[in-house]
N, C-alpha and C positions, 0 to 999 in steps of 0.2 A: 568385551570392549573392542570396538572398531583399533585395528592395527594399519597407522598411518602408512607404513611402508608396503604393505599387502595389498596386491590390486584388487582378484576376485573379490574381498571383504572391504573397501572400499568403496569399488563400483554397488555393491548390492548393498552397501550401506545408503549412498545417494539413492537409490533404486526408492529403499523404505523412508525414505525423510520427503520424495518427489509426490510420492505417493500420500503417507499426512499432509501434505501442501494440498495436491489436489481433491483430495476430501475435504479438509477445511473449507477450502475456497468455492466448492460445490455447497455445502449449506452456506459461507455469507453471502454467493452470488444469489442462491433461491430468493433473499429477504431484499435484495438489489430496489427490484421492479417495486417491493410495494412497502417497501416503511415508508415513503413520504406520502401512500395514497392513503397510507392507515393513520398516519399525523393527519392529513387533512379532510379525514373524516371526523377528528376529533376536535376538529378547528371549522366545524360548518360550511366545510366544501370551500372557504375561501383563498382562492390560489395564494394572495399575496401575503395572508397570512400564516397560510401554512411553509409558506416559502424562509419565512423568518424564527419559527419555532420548528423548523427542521436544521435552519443553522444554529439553530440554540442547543440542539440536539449532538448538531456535529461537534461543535465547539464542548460539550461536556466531556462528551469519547475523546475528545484531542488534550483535555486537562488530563484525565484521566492517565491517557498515555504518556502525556509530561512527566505524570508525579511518579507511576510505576514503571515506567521502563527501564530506567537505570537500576530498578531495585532488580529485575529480572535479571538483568545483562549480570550484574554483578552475584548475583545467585546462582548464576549458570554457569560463570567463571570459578563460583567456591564449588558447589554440590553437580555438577556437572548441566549438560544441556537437556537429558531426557527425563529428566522428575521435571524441570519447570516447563519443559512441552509439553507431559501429561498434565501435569495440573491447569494447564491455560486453559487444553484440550478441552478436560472435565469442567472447568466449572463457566466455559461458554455455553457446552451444552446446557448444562443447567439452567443458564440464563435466557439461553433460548425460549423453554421452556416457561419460562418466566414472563418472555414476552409476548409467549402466545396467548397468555392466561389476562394478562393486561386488561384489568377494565374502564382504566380512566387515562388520560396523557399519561397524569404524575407517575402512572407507575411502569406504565410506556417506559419513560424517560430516565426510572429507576434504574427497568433493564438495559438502557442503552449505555448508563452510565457504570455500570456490572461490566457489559462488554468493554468498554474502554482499559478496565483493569485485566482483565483475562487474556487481549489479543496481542499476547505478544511472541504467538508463533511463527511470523515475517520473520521479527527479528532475530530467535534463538535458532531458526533452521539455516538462515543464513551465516551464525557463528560454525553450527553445525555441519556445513559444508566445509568452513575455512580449514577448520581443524582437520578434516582431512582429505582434502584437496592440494595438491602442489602446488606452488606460488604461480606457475606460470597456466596455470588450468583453471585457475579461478574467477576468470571472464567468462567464458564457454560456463562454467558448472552455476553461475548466478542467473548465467541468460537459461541456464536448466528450471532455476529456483521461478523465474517470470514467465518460463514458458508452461509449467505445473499450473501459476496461476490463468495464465490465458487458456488453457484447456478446461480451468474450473469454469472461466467464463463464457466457454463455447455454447455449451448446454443450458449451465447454470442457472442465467435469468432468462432465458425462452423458457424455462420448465416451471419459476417462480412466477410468470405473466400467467401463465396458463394456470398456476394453481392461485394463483392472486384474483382471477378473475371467476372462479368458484366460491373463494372465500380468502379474505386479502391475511386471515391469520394462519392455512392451511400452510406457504412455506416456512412459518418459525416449527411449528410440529417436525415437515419433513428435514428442516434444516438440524434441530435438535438431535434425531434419530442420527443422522452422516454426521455429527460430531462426537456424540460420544462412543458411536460403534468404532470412528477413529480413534477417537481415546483408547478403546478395548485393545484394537489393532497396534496402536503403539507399545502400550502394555507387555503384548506378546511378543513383538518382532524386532522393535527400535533398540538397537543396540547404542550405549555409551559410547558418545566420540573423543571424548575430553581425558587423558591420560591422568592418573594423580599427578603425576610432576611438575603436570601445568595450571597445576590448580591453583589460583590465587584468594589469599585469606579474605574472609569478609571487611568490609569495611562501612560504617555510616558513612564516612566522607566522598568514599564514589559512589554509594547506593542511593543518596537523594539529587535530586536532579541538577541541583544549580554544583554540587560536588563533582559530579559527572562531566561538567563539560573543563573541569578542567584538563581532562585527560586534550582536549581539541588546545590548550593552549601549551602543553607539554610538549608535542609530538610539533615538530617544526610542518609548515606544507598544509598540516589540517585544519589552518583558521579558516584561509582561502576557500578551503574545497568546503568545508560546512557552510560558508558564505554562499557560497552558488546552489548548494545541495537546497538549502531554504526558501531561497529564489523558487526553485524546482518544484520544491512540495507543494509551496501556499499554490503555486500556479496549478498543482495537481488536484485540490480540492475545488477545483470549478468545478470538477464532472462530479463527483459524489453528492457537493449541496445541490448543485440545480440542473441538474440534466433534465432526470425526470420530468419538473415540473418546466420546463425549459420546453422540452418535446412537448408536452402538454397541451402548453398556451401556444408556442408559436406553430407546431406541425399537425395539432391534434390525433397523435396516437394514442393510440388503445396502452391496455399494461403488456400485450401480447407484443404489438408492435416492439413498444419499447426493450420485452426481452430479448427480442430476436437481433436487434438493433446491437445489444450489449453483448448477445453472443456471436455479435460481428466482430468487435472490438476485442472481445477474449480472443476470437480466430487470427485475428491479424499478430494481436501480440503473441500469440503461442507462433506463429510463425518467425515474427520480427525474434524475438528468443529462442529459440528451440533453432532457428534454423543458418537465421543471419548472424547471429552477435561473434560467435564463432570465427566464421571466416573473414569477417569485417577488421576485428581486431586482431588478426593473422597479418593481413592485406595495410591496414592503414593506421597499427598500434592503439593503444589503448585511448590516447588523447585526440586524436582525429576523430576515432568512433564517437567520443564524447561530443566532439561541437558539431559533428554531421548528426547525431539525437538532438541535438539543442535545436537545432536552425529546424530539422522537421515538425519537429513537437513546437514551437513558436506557427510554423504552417497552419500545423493543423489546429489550433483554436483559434488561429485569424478562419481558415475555413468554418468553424463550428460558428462563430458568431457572426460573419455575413452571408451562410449558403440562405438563399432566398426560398428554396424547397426544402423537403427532406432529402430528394436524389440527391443534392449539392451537400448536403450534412454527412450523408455516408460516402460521398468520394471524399472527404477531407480525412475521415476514420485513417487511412491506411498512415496517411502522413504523421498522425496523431501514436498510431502506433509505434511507429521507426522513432520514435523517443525512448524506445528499449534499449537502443544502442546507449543512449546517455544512463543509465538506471546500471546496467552491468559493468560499465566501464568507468562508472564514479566510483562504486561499492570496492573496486579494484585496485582502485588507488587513494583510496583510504586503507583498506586493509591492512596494503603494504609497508605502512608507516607505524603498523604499533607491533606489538611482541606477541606470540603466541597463547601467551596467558592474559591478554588484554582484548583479545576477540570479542570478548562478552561485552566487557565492559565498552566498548568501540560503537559495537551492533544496539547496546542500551543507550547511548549516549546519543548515537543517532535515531533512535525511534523515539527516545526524550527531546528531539530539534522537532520528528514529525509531530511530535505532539504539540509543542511549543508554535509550530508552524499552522497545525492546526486548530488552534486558540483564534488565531489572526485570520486566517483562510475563509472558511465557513461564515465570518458576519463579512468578511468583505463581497465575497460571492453571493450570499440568500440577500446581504443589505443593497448591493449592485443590483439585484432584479430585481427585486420589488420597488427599492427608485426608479426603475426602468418602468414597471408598470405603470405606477403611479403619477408618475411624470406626465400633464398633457401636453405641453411643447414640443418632446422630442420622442421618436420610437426606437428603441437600439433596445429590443431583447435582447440581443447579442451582447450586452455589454461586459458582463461577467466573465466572455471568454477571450472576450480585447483585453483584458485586462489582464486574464493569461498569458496572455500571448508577451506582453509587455512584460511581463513578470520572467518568462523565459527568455526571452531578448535579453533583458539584464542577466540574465543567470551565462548567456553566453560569453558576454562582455568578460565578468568576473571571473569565466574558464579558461579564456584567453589568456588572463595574465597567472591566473593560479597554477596553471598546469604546464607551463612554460619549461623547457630542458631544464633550465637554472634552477626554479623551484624546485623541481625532482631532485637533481641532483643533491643541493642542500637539505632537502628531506631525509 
């Protein structure tokens, strides 16, 4: 068991938690570039409709995440954080596996709907860090957790283009393989970060989702901030439902193109985390960092839906990036607000909003472009990421007043 006050055991605790992050995130970056080319091979090539039975797609993975995250968060808070990391671990791999075998949508959609219940190692690695992390380190050690993922996505999808364009089911094979071989690696090395003392009793009343968020109407300060965090997300799910097909129609890239494109984006945020979040929220506290991520990330999907090239799409990435600052400095002060034995339950509660968020997101994004295609009067591919943009606009408004001295203070 990781011993919070111990630094060596500590640090080389984050060390092995950074490292499952970035293996995970190397197999779901591989399948990036090419689940919606393998959806719309199954949909007769047709863009607009593969556009909208890939939001059907997201929107299942985002129920999914509704119904079981708070059952994890609160599984992780009784039985500790590293049996529900390995099990998540294990049985994505599995479904990978699952989806590489796929021979018709339905069971496509089977697997997708397998992974929505499994991924919930975001959320437990980030309980995983709290517990032993110092109060005031736990900015810097999240922009750790985001910069693990921006390095999955350095390589990631430029390695999933290239194997996508061989054969579009070859990255769930190699994605498969870097998940459970993670599993194995956790197995052996992930030591327990959760003390018994702080372990809290099971319960159905927080383990199902609508129980769960009552913990957000307990804790004074955390209506506000899940208020704005929702804003955040739905606005997050522009890029996952329609990039792809987004680059497609308007840029005409390749699946390679678009890798490399995505392992700009992992580049920028492994920087924006890994390098910025730290010193930012040293220099300008935690709620500054917050609205100077809002006001960038607002930037950069106003850039993503009017750059008129592709060169004008990848200058908008960096601004798109520096929305790391907002993602480390919310988690931060949320945190702050509940008890040591309520982490889980915190971390569940909040991947049960992304899920709840992603219900909503995905038909508004895939329904926004393919209104946009289909429309003849008017042309705004872009529309789905104006709409982001807007979405984050509000999300700053709401940080303005939620994060205000007084709120903290009352918090």
């Amino acid at each position: 068991m990781v011993n919070v006050g111990d630094s060596p055991p500590r640090r080389a605790a984050i060390v092995f938690i950074l490292g499952t992050i970035v293996l995970d995130v190397l197999a779901f970056g591989l399948i990036a570039p090419v689940l919606p080319v393998l959806i719309q091979s199954f949909c007769g090539g047709d863009t607009g409709v593969a556009a909208a039975t890939y939001g059907l797609f997201a929107t299942a993975w985002a129920v999914m995440q509704f119904l079981w995250s708070p059952m994890m968060g609160v599984l992780s808070d009784r039985f500790g954080r590293r049996p529900v990391l390995l099990i998540s671990l294990g049985g994505l791999g599995l479904d990978y596996i699952l989806m590489a075998l796929a021979p018709t949508l339905t069971w496509l959609f089977v697997g997708r709907v397998i992974s929505g219940i499994t991924a919930a190692t975001y959320s437990t690695a980030s309980a995983y860090v709290t517990d032993i992390t110092p109060r005031e380190k736990r900015a810097a050690a999240y922009g750790y957790i985001g910069a693990a993922w921006g390095i999955g996505f350095v390589v990631a999808p430029a390695i999933g283009g290239i194997l996508g364009e061989l054969n579009p089911r070859l990255p769930f094979w190699v994605a498969a393989l870097l998940t459970l071989a993670n599993t194995l690696y956790g197995w052996f090395v992930v030591p327990e970060s959760l003390p018994l003392e702080n372990r809290n009793p099971f319960s159905w009343r927080r383990a199902n989702p609508f129980g769960s968020l009552v913990l957000i109407r307990a804790r004074r300060g955390l209506a506000g901030l899940f208020t704005m965090q929702t804003l955040h997300i739905i606005a997050h799910y522009s890029l996952p439902s329609v990039f792809v097909l987004y680059a497609t129609h308007r840029y005409h890239w390749s699946l390679g193109q678009i890798g490399w494109a995505l392992g700009f984006m992992g580049a920028c945020t492994a920087i924006v985390q890994g390098a910025l979040i730290g010193p930012t929220v040293r220099w300008f506290g935690e709620r500054k960092s917050l609205l100077i991520g809002l006001v960038a990330e607002t930037l950069g999907y106003a850039g993503y839906a009017l750059a008129p090239t592709s060169t004008w799409f990848l200058m908008a990435i960096p601004f798109g990036a520096l929305g790391g600052l907002y993602s480390a400095s919310s988690q931060t002060l949320m945190a702050h607000r509940v008890r040591a034995e309520e982490q889980g339950e915190l971390q569940g509660a909040s991947s049960s909003l992304m899920g709840l968020a992603g219900i909503v997101g995905p038909e508004i994004f895939a329904g926004s472009f393919a209104f946009a295609l289909g429309a003849s009067n008017i042309q705004i591919p872009g529309l789905p990421f104006l709409i982001a943009s807007l979405l984050t606009a509000s999300a700053f408004g709401v940080a303005v007043i939620a994060t205000r001295p007084r709120f903290s203070r009352e918090a």
